[in-house]
C-alpha positions as CSV (number, residue, x, y, z in Angstrom):
1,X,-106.9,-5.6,-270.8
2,X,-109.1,-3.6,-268.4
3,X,-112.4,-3.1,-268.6
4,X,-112.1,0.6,-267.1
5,X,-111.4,3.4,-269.8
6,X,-107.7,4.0,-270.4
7,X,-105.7,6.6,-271.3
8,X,-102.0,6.1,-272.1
9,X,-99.1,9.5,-271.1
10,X,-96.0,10.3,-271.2
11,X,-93.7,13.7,-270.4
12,X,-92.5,15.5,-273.6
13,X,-89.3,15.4,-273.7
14,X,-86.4,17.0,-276.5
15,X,-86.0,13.6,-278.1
16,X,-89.6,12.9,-277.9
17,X,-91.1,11.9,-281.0
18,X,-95.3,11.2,-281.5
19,X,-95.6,7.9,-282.4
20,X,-92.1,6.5,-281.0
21,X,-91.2,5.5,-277.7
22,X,-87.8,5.3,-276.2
23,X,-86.5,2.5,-273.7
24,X,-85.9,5.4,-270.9
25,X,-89.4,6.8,-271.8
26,X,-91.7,6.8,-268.8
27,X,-95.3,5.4,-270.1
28,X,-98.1,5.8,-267.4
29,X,-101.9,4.9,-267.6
30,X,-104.7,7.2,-266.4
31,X,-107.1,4.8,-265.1
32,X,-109.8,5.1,-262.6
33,X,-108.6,8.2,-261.7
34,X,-105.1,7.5,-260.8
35,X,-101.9,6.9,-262.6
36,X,-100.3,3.2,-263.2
37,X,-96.2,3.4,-264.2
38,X,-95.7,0.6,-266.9
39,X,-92.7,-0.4,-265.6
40,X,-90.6,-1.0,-269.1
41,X,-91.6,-1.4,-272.8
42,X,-92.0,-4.8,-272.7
43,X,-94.7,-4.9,-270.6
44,X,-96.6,-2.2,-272.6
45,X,-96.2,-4.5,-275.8
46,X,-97.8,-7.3,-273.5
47,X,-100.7,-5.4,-273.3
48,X,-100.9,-5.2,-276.8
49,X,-100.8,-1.0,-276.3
50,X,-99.1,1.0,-279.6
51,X,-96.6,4.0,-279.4
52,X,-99.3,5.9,-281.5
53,X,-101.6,5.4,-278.4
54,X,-99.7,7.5,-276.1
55,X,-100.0,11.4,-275.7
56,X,-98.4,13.9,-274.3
57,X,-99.3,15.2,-270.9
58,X,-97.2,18.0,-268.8
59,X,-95.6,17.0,-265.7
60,X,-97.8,19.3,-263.7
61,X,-101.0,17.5,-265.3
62,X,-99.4,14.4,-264.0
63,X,-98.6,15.4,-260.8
64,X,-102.6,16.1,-260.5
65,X,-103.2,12.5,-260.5
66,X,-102.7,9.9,-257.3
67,X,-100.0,6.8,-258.3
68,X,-101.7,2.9,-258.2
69,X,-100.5,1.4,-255.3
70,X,-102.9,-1.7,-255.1
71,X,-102.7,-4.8,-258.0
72,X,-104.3,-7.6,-258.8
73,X,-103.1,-10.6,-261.0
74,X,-105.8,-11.2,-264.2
75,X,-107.8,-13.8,-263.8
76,X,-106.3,-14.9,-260.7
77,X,-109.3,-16.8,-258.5
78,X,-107.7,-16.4,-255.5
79,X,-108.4,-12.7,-256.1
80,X,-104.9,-11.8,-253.8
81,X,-104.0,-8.1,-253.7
82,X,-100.8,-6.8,-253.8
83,X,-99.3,-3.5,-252.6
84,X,-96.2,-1.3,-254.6
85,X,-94.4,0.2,-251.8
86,X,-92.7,3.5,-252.0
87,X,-89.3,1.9,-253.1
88,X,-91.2,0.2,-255.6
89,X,-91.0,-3.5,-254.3
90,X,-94.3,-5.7,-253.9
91,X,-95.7,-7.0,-250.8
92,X,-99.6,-9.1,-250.8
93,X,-102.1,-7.5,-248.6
94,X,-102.9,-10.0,-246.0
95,X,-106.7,-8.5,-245.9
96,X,-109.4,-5.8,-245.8
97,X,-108.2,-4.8,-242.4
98,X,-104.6,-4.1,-243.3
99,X,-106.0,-2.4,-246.7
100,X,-107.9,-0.4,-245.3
101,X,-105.5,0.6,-242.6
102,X,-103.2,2.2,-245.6
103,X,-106.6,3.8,-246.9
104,X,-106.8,1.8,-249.7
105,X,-110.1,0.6,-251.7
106,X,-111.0,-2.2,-253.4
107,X,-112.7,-0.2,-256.2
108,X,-108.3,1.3,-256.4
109,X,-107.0,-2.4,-257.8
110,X,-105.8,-2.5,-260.7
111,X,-105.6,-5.7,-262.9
112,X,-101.9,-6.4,-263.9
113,X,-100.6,-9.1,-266.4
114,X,-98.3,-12.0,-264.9
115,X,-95.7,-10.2,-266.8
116,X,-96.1,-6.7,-264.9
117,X,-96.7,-8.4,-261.1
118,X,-93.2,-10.6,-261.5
119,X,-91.3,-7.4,-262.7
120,X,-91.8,-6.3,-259.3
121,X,-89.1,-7.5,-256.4
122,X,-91.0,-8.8,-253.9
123,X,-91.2,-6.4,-250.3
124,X,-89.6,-9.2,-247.8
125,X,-87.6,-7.1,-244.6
126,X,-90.0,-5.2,-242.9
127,X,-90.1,-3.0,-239.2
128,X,-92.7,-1.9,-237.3
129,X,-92.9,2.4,-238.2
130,X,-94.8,2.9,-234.8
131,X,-93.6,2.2,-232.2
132,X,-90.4,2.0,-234.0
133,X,-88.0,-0.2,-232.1
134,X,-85.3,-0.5,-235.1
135,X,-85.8,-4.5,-235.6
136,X,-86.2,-5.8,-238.7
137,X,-88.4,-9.2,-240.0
138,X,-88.6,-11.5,-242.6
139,X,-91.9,-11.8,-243.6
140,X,-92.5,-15.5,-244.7
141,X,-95.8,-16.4,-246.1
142,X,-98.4,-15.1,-243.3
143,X,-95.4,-15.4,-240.8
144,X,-93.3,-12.5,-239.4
145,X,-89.7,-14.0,-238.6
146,X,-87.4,-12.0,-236.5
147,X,-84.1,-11.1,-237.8
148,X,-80.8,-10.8,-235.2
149,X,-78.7,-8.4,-236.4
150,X,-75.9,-10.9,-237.5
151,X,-79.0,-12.2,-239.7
152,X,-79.1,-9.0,-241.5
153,X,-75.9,-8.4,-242.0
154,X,-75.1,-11.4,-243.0
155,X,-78.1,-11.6,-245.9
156,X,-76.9,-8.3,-247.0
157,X,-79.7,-6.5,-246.6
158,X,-79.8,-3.1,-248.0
159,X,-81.7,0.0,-246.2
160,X,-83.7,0.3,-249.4
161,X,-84.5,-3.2,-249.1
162,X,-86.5,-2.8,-246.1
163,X,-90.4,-1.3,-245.8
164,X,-92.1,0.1,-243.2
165,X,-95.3,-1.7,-241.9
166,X,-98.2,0.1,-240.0
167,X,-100.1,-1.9,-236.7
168,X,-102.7,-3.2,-238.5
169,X,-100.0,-4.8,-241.0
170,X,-97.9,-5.9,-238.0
171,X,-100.7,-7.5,-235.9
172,X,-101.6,-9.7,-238.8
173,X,-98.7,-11.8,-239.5
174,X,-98.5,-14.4,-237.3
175,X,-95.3,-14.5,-235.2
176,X,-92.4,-16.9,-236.8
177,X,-88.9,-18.8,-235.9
178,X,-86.5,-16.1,-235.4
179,X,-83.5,-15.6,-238.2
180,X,-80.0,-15.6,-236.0
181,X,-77.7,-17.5,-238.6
């Protein structure tokens, strides 16, 4: 699926057998350099990867390696990028400026099936990490929309829910209607 050299690892566990793969079973790729969680055994069939492919690796060897944060959708012309936040939700890079401001490189992408980018929730509620000032938006397209608190509450929006966004991020969204329902 990519045309970078793969290697597919898991963690041995006591139930671990070579060749077999368990639901609960963490699969990651070693690609480029950095390691890429496929997210469920579904996905890994999409990719047309076998059980016999994957080795064993020890935690520690895993913990050597950096985790993918950047995707991009095969074949997609528009060439959008997408970032995995820490609690694993998806949010589209708005341009080089903002990737770059997280550190990120284009040569980090990683080319994801249409399967793998829609298992990911997608990274909505969003504040400002510096200067924090506690309020929370919607982000809407290339729009950040203001939530009142009542909004919040009201949606039912979970602390794990909302990301934290750098300057760079911030600056970039242009500044939508408020939420106060």
């Amino acid at each position: 699926f990519n045309s970078n050299p793969i290697t597919l690892v898991r963690i041995e566990r006591n139930d671990s057998v070579a060749g077999e793969l368990r639901p609960d079973e963490q699969v990651y790729e070693i690609i480029g350099g950095k390691k890429h969680l496929i997210p469920n055994l579904d996905i890994f069939s999409d990719y047309g990867f076998k059980p016999q492919q994957v080795q064993f690796i020890s935690q520690e060897n895993l913990d050597r390696y950096s985790t993918v944060r950047l995707l991009q959708l095969q074949g997609d012309k528009t060439k959008t990028v997408y970032y995995i936040t820490d609690n694993g939700m998806l949010r589209r890079v708005l341009n080089q400026e903002v990737l770059e401001s997280y550190g990120g490189r284009t040569e980090d992408i990683v080319m994801v099936s249409k399967k793998e980018l829609n298992f990911y929730p997608e990274d909505k509620y969003v504040y400002l990490e510096q200067p924090y000032s506690g309020d929370i938006y919607l982000i809407d397209g290339t729009s950040k929309r203001y939530l009142t608190p009542m909004a919040v509450k009201r949606l039912g929006i979970k602390i794990g829910q909302i990301s934290s966004i750098n300057e760079t991020e911030f600056g970039a969204y242009s500044i939508g209607k408020p939420v106060v329902f």
